[in-house]
N, C-alpha and C positions, 0 to 999 in steps of 0.2 A: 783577471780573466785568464782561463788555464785553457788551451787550444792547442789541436797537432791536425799538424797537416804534414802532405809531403815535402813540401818546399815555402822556403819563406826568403822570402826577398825583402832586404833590404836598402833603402834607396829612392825614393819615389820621382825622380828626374825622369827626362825621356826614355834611358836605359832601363833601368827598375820598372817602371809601369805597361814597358814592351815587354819586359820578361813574361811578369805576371799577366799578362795577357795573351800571352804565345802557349803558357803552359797551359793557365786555365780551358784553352780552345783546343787542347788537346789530354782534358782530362785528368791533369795533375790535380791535388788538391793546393791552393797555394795560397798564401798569408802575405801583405805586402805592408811593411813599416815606415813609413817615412816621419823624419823628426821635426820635421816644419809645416808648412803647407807643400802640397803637389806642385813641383819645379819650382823651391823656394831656392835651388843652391843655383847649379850653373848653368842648368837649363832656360830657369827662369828669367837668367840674365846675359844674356848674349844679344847680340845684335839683330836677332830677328832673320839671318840668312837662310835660306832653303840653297843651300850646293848646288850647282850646277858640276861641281866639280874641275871650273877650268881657275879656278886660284892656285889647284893644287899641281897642275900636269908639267908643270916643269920639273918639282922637287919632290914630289911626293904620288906618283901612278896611281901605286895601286889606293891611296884614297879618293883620287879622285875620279877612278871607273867607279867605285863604289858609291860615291855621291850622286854620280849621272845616272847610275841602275835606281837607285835609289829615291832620287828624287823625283821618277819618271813612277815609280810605285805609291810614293806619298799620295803623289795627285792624284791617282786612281783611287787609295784605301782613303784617302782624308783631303778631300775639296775644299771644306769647310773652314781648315785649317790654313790655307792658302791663298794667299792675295800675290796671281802671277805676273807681278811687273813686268818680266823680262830684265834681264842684264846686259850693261855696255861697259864693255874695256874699250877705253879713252884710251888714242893713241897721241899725247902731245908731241911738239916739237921737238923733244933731246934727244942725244944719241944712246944712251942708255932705252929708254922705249921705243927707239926704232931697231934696235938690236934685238931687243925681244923678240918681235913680231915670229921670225920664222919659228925658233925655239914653240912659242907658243901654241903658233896653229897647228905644229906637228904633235907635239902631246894634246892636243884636243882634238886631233885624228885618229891617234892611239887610242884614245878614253873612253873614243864614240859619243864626244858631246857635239853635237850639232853646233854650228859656226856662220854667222854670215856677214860678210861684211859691206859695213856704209860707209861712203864717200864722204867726205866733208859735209858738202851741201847737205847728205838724208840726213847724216847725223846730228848737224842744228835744224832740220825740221821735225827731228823726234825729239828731242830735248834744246830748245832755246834757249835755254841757263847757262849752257856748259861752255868752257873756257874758247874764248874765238880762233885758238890757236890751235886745237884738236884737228889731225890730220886726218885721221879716220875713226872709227869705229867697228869692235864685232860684236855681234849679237849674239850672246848665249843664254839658254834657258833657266837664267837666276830666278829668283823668288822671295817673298819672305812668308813666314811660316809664325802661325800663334803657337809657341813651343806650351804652353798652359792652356791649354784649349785642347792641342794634341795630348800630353798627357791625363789630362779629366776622361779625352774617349778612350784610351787607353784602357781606365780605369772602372769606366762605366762596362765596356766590353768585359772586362775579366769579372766583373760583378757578376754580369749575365752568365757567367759560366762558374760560379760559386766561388768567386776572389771571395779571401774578406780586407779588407785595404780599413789599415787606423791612419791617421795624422797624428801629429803632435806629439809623438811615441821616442823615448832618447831610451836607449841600449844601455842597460846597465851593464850586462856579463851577456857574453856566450857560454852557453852550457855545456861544457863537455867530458863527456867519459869516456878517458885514457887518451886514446889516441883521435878521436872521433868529438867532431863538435854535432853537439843533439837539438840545438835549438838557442834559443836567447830569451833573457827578458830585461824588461823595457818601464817607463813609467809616461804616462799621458799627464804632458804640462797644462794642458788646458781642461783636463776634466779629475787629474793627481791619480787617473786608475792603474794598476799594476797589470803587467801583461807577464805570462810565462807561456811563449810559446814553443814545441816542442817541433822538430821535423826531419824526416830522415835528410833533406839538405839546405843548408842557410848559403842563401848569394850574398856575398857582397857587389852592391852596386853603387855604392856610396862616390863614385866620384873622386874631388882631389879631396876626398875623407875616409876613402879606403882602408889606407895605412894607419888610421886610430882604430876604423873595425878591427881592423886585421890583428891589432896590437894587443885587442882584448881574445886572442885564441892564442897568445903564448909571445914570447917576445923574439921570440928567434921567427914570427910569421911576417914579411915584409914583400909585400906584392909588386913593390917598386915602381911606387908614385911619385913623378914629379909636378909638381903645384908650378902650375906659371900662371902669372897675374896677368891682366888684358886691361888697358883701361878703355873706355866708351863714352860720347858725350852725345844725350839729345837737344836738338835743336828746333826753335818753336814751329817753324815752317819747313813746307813741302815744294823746294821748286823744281823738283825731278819728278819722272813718272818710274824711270826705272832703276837698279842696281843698278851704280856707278862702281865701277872697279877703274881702278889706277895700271894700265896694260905694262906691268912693268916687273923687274924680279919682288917676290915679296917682301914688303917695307912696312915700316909704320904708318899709320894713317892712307891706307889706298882702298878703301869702300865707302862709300853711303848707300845708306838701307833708308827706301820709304817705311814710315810705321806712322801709320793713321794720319795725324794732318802734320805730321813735322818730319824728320830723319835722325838716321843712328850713324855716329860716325864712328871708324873704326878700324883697327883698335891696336893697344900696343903691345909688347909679350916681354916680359920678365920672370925672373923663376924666384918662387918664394919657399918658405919652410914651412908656413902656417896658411891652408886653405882657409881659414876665417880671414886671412889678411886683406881685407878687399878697400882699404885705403886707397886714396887715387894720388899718385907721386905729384907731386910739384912738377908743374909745366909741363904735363901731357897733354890735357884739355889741349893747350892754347895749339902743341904741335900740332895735335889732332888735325882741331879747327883750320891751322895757317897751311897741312896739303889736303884738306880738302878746297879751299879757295882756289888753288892752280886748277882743281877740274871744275870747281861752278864757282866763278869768280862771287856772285849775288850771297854767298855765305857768308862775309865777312857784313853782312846790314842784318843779317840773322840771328836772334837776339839765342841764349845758350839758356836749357829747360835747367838741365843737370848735367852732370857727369859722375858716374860710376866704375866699379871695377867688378870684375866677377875672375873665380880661378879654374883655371882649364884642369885636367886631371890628363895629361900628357906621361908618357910610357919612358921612366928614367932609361938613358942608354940609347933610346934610338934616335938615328940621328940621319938625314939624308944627304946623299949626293955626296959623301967624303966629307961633308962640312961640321964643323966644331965651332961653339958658338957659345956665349956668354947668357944668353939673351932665353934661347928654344926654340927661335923660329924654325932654326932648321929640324929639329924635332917632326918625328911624321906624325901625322894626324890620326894614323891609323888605330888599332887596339889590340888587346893580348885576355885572352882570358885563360885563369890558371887554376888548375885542378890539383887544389893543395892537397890531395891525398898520393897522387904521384910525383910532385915537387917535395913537399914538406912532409909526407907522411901523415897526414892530418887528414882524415878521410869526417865524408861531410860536408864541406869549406868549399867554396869555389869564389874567385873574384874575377870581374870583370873591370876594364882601367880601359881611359884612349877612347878614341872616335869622335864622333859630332853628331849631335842633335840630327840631323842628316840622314845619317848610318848607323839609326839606333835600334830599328827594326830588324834588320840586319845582325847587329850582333846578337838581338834578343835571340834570333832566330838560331843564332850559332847556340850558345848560354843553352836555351832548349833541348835541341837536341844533344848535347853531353850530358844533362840532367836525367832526358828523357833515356838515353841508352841505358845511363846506371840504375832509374828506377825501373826497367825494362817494359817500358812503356812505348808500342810499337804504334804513333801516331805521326801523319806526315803536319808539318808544316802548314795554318791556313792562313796567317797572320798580310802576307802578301796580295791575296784576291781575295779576301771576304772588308766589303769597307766599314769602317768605323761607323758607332752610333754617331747619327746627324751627317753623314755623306749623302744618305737620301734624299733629306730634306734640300740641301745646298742643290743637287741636278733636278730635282721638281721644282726649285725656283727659279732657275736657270733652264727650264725647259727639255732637260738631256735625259 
């Protein structure tokens, strides 16, 4: 198949199928690649959070305004995608999370994430499960989110606006003459078809797989990905109704995410070399498991589905609050996107690295408009108030 359009995205995660959908609604002609199925890489594997944004307000700000903007936007453009538990940061008995508290409620003053807090008592009458020793609790706007659900409307939207979107599609070469990459081609593992597509600009939005796109446009190209590993374990039952967060500085094992009739626990952060690495180390299930029991003690009779790993595409070098760290936690969450014709002299090229399933609209939106100024395409933004295919259908069932 031989095809040119203006822009071709590669990637089909959150990122990638927000691009391709923010351009098509304003006119771009755009091509969208993905080498697996739609949120087969990191998207499709995280724990299911919808941001609130208050994980991140001690160490990391400006990710976590962007989550709270953010996730105040999803629920309007995708209902459907949403199942709004609510979140409670547990405040147990130690002096480490009672130290927090002030730190905390202040960066979620800052962030403008709404806060409220329950006394002992409300807090065992909204959740009975949780540890009998929880002092208090605050209530912020968590959630959890079908991150594959989200990116299909993604995709169905940029459809309606002339996407053409493959699967199954692996990048042979980027194509490029001299200084300027013109396009890619690719071969389709599931139907063996050859793709050459042509476009005055290829995204990478590949994720912690960036750095092998990137590596096919010259080898001095290095957008500077770091791969950290997360591991996750689900569990068969549901004895929470809401996000459980651990009210305490960022650690391993301090959330449980409802997801359908059981929970996602999570997760831990290591930095790997190889985004395919998604092994699950020896004895992090069990950590996992043994701090989520401190906030719902009823875990530990909970029998374990799986546990997996999936790899963050985290921004090598940044690093928050002075802190240096083996690990990435202290790593921001935020993103970078770079316009290899003014970094690398490599015009064409653009990659996007960093963020969260969360803040993916968001960046699509940033991505866009650089794309859009170069192809001098003077279109605003609609990606924020026009809602996804099937938001309608969710508020005509829900009566709204």
């Amino acid at each position: 198949m031989d095809l040119t359009v203006q822009a071709l995205i590669i990637g089909g995660g959150a990122t990638g199928t927000a691009i391709a959908r923010d351009l098509a609604m304003r006119g771009v002609s755009t091509c969208l690649l993905e080498r697996g199925d739609l949120a087969s890489g990191t998207t499709g594997n995280y724990h299911g959070l919808l941001h609130s944004g208050a994980r991140y307000v001690t160490d990391d700000p400006g990710t976590a305004r962007a989550c709270a903007e953010e996730g105040a936007i999803l629920r309007r453009i995708a209902p459907h995608c949403i199942d709004d538990t609510g979140g409670l940061f547990l405040v147990l008995d130690g002096r480490a999370e009672i130290l927090f508290q002030p730190p905390f409620l202040a960066g979620c003053a800052a962030a403008g994430i709404p806060v409220e807090e329950l006394d002992h008592a409300t807090t065992l009458r909204e959740e009975p499960l949780v540890a009998p020793n929880t002092i208090r609790a605050f209530r912020v706007p968590d959630a959890t989110l079908d991150a594959w659900r989200l990116c299909v409307a993604n995709v169905l939207s940029a459809q309606d606006h002339g996407t053409w979107a493959f699967r199954g599609v692996t990048i042979g070469a980027l194509l490029r003459e001299g200084d300027r990459i013109v396009g890619a081609t690719g071969r389709n593992s599931i139907t063996a078809q050859y793709y050459t597509i042509h476009a005055e600009y290829v995204i990478n939005a590949c994720g912690p797989w960036a750095g092998r796109l990137a590596a096919l446009a010259g080898p001095e190209i290095d957008p500077g990905v770091a791969p950290n590993k997360g591991t996750m374990v689900a569990m068969a039952q549901r004895p929470v109704t809401h996000v459980i967060n651990y009210c305490r500085p960022p650690a391993d094992g301090d959330i449980i995410v409802p997801n359908g009739t059981g929970v996602v626990l999570g997760t831990t952060t290591s930095p790997t070399a190889d985004p395919d690495d998604t092994g699950v180390p020896a004895g992090e299930p069990e950590r996992l498991i043994a701090e989520a029991i401190k906030m719902v003690p009823v875990l530990r009779e909970v029998a374990t589905v799986r546990s997996w790993a999936a790899v963050r595409p985290l921004v090598a070098g940044e690093e928050r609050a002075g802190q240096v760290d083996q690990q990435g936690r202290a790593r921001g969450r935020d993103w970078i996107i770079i316009d290899h014709e003014e970094r690398d002299s490599l015009g064409g090229f653009v990659t996007v690295i960093g963020g969260k399933v969360t803040t993916a609209r968001r960046m699509a939106e940033e991505v866009s408009d650089l794309i859009c100024d170069k192809l001098g395409v003077d279109a605003p933004c609609r990606t924020a108030v026009e809602p996804l295919p099937g938001a309608e259908a969710r508020r005509l069932r829900q009566g709204g």
